[in-house]
Steps between C-alpha positions, in 0.01 A plus 500: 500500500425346819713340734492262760736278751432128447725202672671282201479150411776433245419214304694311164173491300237788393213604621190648302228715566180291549695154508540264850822377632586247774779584770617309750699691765753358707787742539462728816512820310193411303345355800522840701334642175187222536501622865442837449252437192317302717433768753343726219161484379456251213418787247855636609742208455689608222863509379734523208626213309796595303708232283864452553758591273777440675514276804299212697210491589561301821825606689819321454510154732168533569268203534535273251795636323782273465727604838278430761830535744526848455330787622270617306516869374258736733355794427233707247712510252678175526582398136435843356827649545595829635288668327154334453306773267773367241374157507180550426307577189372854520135397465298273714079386605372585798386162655181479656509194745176329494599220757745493761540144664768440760622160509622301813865583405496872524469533145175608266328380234393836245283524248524840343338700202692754307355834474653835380852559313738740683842596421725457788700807661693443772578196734543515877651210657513653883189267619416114522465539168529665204218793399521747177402820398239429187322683288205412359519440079140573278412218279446692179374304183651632221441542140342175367442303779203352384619389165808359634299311776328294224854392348660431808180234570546336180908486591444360823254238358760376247794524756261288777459235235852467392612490854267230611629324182847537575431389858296203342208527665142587426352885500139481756272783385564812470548748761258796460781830435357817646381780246665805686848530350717550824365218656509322208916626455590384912334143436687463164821652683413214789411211314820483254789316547748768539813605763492752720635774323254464229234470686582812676570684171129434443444628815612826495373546179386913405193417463251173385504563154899477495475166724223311269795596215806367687235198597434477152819465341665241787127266457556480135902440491421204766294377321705441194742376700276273689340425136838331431576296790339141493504495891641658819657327801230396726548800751176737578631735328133753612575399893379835665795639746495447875701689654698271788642776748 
């Protein structure tokens, strides 16, 4: 399998191939990381977003945490631990950042597109910031892709219109769902309402076939659930992540 050293942007939400994601960077470790990024060609400013499962995603008594007296934590792996590979979940997206927009703090505004899976290796936390050993994961489809695509369409159809009922308000048209099964599985994966260790389970799925399963099993079950609830609290409960580092 092939290899490769990409810096690391831990973040507490997933990230899928061929979805976009919003960042906004103000701690200096992730600033050093725009820096750099910036330098490279735009076809080369990549790295690996890995979701946290254990620890913050911005460093103890940092900005906008509740002691603003304090110090804040310093460091790459502030908030990871001692031992930052532990975590992490084992596979991440490479990130390809489309735009790169310093602000007049210091900080950036990124807009970035998910990629490629990899499975994370090793973590070295001796620079600005953190970088990992990845290696790159194939996207295989699996028996019955195609058949399970169709189902998992009709599932997400039914679970959309329960969970605009639940949320009382009206479903617009219909969004167009891609024929090719693996993109099909990461906008499914993306667009329901699930935590982050779900979502990642989905993620790091063997292969398409076993993710339009998993996908179709959890769309169905919310749905009856859904189908029984005469409305949720008015909270956007679809809100896509930002991450606020």
């Amino acid at each position: 399998m092939t290899t490769a050293r990409l810096p690391l942007f831990p973040l507490n939400a997933v990230l899928f191939p061929g979805l976009v994601m919003p960042l906004n960077v103000f701690e200096e470790r992730y600033r050093a990381m725009m820096r750099d990024l910036r330098k490279l060609p735009e076809s080369e400013r990549r790295f690996g977003v890995v979701a946290i499962r254990d620890g913050r995603e911005v460093a103890p008594t940092g900005p906008g945490l509740p002691d603003p007296t304090s110090l804040p934590e310093r460091g790459p792996a502030a908030g990871f631990g001692t031992d930052p590979m532990q975590a992490f979940y084992g596979v991440g997206v490479v990130a390809d950042a489309a735009t790169i927009r310093e602000k007049d703090n210091g900080g950036y505004e990124v807009l970035v597109t998910g990629t490629r899976r990899f499975r994370l290796l090793s973590v070295d936390a001796t620079g600005e910031y953190l970088t990992g050993e990845v290696e790159a994961l194939p996207e295989r489809s699996g028996e019955g892709a195609g058949v399970l695509s169709a189902a998992v369409v009709r599932a997400f159809r039914t679970y959309q219109k329960r969970l605009a009922g639940a949320r009382e308000r009206t479903l617009g048209a219909a969004t167009e769902l891609p024929d090719e099964p693996s993109v099909l599985s990461y906008l499914v994966a993306a667009a329901a309402v699930l935590d982050t260790p779900a979502k990642q389970q989905l993620l790091q799925a063997r292969d398409t076939a076993a993710r339009l399963s998993a996908e179709l099993k959890i769309l169905r079950r919310e749905s009856a659930v859904l189908g029984k609830l005469p409305s949720l609290p008015a909270v956007d409960l679809t809100r896509t992540p930002t991450s606020p580092n």
